[in-house]
VOPAGU-2260 file (C-alpha; in pm, 1 decimal, decimal comma):
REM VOPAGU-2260
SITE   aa  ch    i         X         Y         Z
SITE  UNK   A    0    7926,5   10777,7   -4552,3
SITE  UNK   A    1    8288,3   10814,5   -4384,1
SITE  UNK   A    2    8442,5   11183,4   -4256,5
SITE  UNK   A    3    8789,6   11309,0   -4295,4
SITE  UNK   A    4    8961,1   11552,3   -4141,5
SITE  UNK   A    5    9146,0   11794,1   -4343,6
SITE  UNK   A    6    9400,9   12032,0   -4175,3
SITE  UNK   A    7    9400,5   12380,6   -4291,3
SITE  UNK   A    8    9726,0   12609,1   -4281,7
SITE  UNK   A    9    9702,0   12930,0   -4068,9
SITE  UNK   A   10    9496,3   13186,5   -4186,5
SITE  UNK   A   11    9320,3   12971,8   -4442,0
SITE  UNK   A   12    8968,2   13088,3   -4491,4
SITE  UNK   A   13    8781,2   12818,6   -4643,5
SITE  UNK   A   14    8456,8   12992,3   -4782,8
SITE  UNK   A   15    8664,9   13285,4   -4906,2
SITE  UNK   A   16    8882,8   13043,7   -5131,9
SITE  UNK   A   17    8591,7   12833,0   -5276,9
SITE  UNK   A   18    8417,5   13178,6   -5338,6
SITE  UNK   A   19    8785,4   13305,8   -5483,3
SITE  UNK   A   20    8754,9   13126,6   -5817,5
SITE  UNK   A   21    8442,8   13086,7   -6054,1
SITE  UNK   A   22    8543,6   12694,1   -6105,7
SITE  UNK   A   23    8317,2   12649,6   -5827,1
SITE  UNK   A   24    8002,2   12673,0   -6036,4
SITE  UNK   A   25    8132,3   12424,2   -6276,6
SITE  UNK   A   26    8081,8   12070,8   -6241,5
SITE  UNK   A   27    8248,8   11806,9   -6099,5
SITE  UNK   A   28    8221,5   12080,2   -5787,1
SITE  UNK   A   29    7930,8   12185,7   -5641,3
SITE  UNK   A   30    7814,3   12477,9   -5412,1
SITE  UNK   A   31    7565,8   12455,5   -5160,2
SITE  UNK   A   32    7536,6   12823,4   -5062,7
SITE  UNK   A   33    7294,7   12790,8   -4755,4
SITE  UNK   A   34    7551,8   12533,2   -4600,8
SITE  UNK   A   35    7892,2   12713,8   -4743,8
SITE  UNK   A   36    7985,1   12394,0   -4833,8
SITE  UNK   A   37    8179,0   12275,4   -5150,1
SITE  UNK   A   38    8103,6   11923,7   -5346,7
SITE  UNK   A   39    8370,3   11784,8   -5532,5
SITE  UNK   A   40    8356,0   11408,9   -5736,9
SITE  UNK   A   41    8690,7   11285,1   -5706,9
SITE  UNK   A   42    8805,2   11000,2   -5943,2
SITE  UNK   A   43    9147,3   10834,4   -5774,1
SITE  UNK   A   44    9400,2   10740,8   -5947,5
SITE  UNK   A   45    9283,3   10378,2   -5837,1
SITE  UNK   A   46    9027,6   10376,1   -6038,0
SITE  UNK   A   47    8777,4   10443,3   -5758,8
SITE  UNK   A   48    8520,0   10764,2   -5763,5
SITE  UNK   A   49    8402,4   10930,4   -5506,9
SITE  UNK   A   50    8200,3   11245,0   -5395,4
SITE  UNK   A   51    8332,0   11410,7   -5123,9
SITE  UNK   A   52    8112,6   11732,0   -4929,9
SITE  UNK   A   53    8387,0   11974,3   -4781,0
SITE  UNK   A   54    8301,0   12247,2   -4537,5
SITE  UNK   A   55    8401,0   12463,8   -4197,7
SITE  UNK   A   56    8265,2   12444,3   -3854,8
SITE  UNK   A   57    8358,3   12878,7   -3909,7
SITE  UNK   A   58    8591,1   13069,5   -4106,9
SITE  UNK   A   59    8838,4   13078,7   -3879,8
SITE  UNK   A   60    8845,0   12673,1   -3824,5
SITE  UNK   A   61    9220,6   12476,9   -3837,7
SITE  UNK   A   62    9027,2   12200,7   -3965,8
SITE  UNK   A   63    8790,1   12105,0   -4270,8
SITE  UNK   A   64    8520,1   11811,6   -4197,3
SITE  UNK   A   65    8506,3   11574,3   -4582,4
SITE  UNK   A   66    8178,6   11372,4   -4619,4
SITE  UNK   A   67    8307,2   11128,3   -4847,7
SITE  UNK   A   68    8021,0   10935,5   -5026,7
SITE  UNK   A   69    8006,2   10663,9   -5261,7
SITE  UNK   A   70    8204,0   10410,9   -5118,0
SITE  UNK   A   71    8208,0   10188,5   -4774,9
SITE  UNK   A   72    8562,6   10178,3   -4657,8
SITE  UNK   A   73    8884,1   10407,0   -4775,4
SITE  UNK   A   74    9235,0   10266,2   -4765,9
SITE  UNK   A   75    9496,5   10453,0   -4625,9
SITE  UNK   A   76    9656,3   10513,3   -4999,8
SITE  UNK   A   77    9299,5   10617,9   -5108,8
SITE  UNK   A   78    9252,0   10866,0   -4771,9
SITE  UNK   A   79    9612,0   10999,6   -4872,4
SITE  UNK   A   80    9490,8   11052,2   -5245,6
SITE  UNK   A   81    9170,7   11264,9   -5150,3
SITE  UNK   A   82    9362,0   11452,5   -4867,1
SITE  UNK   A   83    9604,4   11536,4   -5179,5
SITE  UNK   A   84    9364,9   11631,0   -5432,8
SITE  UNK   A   85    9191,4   11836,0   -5220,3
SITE  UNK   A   86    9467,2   12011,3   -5063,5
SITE  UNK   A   87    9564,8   12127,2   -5425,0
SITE  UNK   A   88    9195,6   12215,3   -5522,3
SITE  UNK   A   89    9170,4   12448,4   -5253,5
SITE  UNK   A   90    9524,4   12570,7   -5305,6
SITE  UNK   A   91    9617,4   12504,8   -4904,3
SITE  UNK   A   92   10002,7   12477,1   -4993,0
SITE  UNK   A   93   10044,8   12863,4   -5120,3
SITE  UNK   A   94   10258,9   13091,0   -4908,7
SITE  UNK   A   95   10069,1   13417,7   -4931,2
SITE  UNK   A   96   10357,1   13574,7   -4673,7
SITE  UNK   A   97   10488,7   13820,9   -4904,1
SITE  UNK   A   98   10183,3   13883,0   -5054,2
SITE  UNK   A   99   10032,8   14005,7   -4746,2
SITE  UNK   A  100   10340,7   14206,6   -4646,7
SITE  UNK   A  101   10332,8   14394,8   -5000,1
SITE  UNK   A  102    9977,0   14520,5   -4945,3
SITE  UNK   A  103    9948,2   14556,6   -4571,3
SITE  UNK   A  104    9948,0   14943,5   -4599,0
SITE  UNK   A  105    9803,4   14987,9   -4877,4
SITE  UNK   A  106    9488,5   15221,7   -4912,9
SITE  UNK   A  107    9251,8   14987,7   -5163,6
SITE  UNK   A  108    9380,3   14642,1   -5094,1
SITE  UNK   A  109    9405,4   14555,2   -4724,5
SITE  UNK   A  110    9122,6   14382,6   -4758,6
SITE  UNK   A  111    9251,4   14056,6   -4889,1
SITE  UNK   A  112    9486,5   14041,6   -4592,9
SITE  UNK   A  113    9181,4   14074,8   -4330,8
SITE  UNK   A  114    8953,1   13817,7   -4505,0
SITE  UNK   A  115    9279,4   13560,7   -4557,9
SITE  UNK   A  116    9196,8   13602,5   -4954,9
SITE  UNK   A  117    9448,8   13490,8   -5215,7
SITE  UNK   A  118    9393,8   13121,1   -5278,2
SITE  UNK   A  119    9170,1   13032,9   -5598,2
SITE  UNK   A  120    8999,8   12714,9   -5629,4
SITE  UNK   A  121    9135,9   12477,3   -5903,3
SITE  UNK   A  122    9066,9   12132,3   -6046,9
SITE  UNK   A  123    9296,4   11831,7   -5946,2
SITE  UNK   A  124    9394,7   11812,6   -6244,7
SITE  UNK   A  125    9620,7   12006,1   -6492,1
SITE  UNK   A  126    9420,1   11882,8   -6789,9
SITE  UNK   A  127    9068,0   11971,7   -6626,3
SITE  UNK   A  128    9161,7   12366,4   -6569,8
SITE  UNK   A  129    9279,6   12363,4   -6943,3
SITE  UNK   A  130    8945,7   12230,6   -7058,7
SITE  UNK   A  131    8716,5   12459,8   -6853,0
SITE  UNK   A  132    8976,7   12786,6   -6914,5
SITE  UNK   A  133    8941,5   12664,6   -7320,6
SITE  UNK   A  134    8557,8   12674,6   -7256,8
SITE  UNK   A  135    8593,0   13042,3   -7066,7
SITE  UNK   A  136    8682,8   13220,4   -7444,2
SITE  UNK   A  137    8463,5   13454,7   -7613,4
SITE  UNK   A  138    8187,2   13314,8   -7469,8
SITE  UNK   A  139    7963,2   13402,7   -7168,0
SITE  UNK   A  140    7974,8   13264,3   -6826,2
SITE  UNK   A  141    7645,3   13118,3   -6840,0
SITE  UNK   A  142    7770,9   12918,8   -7188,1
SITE  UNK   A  143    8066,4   12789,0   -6999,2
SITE  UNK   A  144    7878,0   12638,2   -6760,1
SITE  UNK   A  145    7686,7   12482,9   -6971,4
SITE  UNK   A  146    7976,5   12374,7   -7158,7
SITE  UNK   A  147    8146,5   12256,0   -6926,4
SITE  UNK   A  148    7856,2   12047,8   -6764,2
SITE  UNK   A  149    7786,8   11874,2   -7085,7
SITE  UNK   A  150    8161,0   11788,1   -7067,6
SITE  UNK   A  151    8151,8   11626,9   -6738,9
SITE  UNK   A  152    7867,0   11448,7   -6875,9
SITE  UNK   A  153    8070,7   11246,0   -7019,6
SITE  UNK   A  154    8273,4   11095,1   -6712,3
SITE  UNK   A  155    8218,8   10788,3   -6549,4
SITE  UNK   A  156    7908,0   10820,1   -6316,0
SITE  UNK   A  157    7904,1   10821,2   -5903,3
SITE  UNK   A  158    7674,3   10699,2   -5668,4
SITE  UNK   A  159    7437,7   10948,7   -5617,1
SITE  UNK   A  160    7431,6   11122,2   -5915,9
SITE  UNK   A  161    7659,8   11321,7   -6080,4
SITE  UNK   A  162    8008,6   11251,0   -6292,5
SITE  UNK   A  163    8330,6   11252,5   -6229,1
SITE  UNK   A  164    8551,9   11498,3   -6481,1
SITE  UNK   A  165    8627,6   11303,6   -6830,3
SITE  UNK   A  166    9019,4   11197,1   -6878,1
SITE  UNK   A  167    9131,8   11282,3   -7185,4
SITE  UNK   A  168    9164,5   10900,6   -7277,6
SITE  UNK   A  169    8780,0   10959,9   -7252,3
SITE  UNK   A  170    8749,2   11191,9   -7457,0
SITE  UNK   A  171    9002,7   11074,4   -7725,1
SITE  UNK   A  172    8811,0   10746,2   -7762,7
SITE  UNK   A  173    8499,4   10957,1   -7928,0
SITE  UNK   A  174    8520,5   11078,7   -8253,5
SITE  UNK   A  175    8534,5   11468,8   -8314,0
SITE  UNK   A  176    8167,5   11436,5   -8466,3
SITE  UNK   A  177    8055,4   11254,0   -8122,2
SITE  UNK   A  178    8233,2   11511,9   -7892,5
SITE  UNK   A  179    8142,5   11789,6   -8117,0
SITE  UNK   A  180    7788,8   11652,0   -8097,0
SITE  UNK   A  181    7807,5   11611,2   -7703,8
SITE  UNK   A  182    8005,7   11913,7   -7601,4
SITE  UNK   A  183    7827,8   12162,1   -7861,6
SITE  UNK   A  184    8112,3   12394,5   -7758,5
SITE  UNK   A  185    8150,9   12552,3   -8140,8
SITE  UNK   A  186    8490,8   12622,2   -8245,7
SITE  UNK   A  187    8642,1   12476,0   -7913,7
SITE  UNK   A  188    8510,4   12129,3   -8007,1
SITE  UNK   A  189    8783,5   12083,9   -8227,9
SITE  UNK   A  190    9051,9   12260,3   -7979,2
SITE  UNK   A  191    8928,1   12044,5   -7680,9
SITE  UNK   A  192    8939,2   11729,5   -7931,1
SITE  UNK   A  193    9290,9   11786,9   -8007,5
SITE  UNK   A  194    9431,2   11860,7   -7656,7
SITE  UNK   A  195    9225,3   11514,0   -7544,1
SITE  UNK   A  196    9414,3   11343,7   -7802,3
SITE  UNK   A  197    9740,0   11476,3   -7791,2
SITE  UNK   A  198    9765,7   11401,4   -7362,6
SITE  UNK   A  199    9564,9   11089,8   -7465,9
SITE  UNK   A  200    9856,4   10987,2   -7662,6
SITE  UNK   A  201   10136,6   11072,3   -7478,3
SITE  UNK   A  202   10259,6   11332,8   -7718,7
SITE  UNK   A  203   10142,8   11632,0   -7463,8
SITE  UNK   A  204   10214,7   11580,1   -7098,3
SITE  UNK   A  205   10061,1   11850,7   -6867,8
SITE  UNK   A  206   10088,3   11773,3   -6556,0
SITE  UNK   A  207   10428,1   11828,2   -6553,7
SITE  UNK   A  208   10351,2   12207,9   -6539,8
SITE  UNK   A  209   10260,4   12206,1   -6203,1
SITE  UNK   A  210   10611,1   12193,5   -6118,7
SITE  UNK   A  211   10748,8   12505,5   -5925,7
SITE  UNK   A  212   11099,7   12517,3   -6102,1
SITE  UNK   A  213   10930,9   12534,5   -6450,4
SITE  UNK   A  214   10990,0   12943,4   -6510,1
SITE  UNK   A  215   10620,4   13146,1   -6608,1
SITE  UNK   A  216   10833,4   13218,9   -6961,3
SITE  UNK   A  217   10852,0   12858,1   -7030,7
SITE  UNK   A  218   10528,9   12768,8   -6912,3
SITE  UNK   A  219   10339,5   13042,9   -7076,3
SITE  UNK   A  220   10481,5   12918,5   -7372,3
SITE  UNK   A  221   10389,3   12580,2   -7360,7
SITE  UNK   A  222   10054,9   12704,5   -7298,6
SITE  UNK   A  223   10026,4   12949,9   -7563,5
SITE  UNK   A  224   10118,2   12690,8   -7833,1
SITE  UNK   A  225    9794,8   12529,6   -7756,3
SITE  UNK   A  226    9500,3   12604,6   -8033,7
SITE  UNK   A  227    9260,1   12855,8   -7859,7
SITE  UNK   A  228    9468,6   12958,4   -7541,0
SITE  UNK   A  229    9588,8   13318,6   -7637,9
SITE  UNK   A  230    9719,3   13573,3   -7376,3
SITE  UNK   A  231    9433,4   13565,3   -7194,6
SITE  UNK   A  232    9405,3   13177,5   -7139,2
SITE  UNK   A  233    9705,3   13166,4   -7070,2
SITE  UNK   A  234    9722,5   13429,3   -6826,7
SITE  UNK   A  235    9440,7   13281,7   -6643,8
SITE  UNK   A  236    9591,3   12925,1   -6628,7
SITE  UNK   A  237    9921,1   13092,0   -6549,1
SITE  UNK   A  238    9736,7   13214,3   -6218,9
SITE  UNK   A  239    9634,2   12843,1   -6165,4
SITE  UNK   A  240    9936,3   12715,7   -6149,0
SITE  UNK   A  241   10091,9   12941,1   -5890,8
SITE  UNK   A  242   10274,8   13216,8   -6142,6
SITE  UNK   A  243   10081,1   13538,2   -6088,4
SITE  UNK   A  244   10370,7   13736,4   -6252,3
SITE  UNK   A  245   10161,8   13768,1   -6532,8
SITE  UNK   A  246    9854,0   13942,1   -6586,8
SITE  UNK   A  247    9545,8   13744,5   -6790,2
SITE  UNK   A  248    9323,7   14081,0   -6896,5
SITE  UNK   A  249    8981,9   14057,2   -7025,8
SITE  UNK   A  250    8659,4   14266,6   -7079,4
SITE  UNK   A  251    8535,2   14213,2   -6708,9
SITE  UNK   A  252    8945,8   14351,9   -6579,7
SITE  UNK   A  253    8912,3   14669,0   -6833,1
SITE  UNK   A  254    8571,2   14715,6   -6668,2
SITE  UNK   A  255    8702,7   14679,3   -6278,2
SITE  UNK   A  256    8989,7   14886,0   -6404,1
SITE  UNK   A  257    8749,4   15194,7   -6553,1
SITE  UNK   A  258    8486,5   15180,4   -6238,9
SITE  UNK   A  259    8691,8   15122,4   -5944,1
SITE  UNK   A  260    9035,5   15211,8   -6028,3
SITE  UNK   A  261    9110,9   15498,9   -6256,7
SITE  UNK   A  262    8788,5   15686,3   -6175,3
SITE  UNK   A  263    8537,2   15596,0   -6481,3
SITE  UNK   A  264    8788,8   15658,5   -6751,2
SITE  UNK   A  265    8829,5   15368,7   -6985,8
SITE  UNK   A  266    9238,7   15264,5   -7002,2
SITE  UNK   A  267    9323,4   15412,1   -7396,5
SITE  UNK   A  268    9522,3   15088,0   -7406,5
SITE  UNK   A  269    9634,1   14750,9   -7187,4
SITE  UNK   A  270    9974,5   14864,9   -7167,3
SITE  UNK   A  271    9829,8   15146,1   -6900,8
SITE  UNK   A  272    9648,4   14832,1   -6707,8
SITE  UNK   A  273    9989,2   14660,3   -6719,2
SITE  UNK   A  274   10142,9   14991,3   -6569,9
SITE  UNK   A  275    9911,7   15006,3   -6278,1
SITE  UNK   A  276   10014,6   14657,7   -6147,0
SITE  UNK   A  277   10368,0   14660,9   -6229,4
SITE  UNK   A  278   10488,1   14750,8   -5894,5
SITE  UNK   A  279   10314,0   14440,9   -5754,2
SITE  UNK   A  280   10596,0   14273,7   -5900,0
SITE  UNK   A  281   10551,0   13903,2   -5908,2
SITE  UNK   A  282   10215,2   13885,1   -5741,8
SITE  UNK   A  283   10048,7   14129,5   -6006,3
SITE  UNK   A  284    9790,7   13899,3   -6193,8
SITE  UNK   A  285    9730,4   13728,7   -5852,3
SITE  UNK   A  286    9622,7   14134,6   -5731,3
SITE  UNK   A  287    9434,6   14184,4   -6065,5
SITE  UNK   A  288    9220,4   13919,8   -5988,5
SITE  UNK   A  289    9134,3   13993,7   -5677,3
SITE  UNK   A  290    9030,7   14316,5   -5785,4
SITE  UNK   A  291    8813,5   14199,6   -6018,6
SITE  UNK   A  292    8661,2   13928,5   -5704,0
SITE  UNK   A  293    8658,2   14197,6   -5408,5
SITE  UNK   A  294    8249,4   14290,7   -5419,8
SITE  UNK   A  295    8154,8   13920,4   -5442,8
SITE  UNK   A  296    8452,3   13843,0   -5169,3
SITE  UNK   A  297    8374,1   14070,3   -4949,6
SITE  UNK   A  298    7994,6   13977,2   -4929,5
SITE  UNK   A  299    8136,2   13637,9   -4905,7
């Protein structure tokens, strides 16, 4: 087993951003709630996989200590690739500056300042949050995770146990009746099938949309001409990849909206959710979901 040290930016709270983000109860990560510690199997884009144990001496450390497992000796190119990977998992590049200075004073949300809240916890990769957001649709939670694990099922093993996340070249080598088989994801079979192919191909390149000059019009475009990624998988990628200008609204944000927000009356329409956080301006899905994670965040 080697350790790595992973720098954290100020105010980074490391529990409170794994806890941010329900992609920590889907494999390739893993929680260990007793420890407050985060597993993640890493596949580099060497070739090499790994499984790598992140956690905090406290919340309030500068540093992150990474049990990295599954492997003797780490270049320096390899070191640099899990520092990188990781650093975007657990979102340690976002400026949350103005954020924090738009909600400082205000009555129902200075909360997220005081716990250092705002980061969410995604996947490494572009393709990986578009297969488990696919697998969050009209579904249950419980039936994405087990989705989702029976997709990472199908990436390459690690010592140990466990799998690292399926590429879409993976994927794209099965045939729809394999996956479909495998996955037993219903209608999404043949969405996730498609997307696998297409990136598998070359036709579709995603990780492109990670880029910071790519405007959220564009993006939520190129998102919503994906099969099965309407306005609300899009909005929720959208918050993924750093545009929270745009709000992703589902059953469980009409609900937070109705108990916590307007009293117990149900909004007569989403336009009236839309209202409510249009003054947050640019940072208004990031707010929505943190309204909808404050009880589990705050019991973090």
């Amino acid at each position: 087993m080697l350790t790595l040290t992973l720098p954290t930016p100020a105010k980074f709270r490391f529990w409170v951003t794994v806890r941010g983000h329900g992609w920590s109860d889907l494999p390739p990560f893993g929680l260990d709630m007793a420890a407050q510690s985060l597993s993640r199997v890493l596949h580099l884009p060497d070739g090499l996989i790994v499984r790598c144990v992140i956690s905090a001496a406290d919340e309030r450390a500068t540093a992150l200590e990474v049990q990295v497992t599954g492997v003797e000796r780490l270049s320096r190119t390899q070191t640099d690739a899990i520092t990188r990977m990781l650093r975007r998992c657990l979102d340690m590049d976002r400026d949350l500056t103005d954020l924090y200075a738009l909600i400082h004073n205000h009555p129902r949300l200075a909360w997220i300042e005081n716990l250092g809240a705002g980061r969410l916890l995604s996947s490494p990769t572009v393709w990986e949050d578009l297969v488990k957001t696919l697998m969050t649709t009209n579904t249950t939670w419980a039936m994405t995770i087990q989705m989702v694990t029976r997709i990472a099922a199908l990436g390459d093993p690690v010592a140990g146990g466990g799998h690292a996340f399926p590429t879409p070249q993976q994927l794209a080598a099965l045939s729809l009746d394999e996956l479909s088989g495998a996955v037993r994801a219903g209608y999404r079979n043949a969405y996730l099938y498609e997307l696998a192919t297409r990136i598998a191909s070359g036709e579709l390149e995603v990780e492109s949309w990670r880029d910071a000059d790519l405007p959220s019009a564009e993006l939520l475009r190129r998102i919503k001409a994906l099969k099965g990624f309407g306005d609300y998988a899009a909005g929720n990628l959208l918050r993924l990849l750093g545009h929270f200008d745009r709000l992703a609204t589902d059953t469980v944000c009409r609900a937070v909206y109705q108990e916590r927000i307007n009293g117990g009356i149900a909004a007569q329409h989403d336009r009236e959710i839309a209202a409510y956080y249009e003054p947050f301006g640019r940072w208004r899905g990031l707010v929505q979901w943190m309204d909808v994670m404050e009880l589990t965040l705050v019991s973090a």
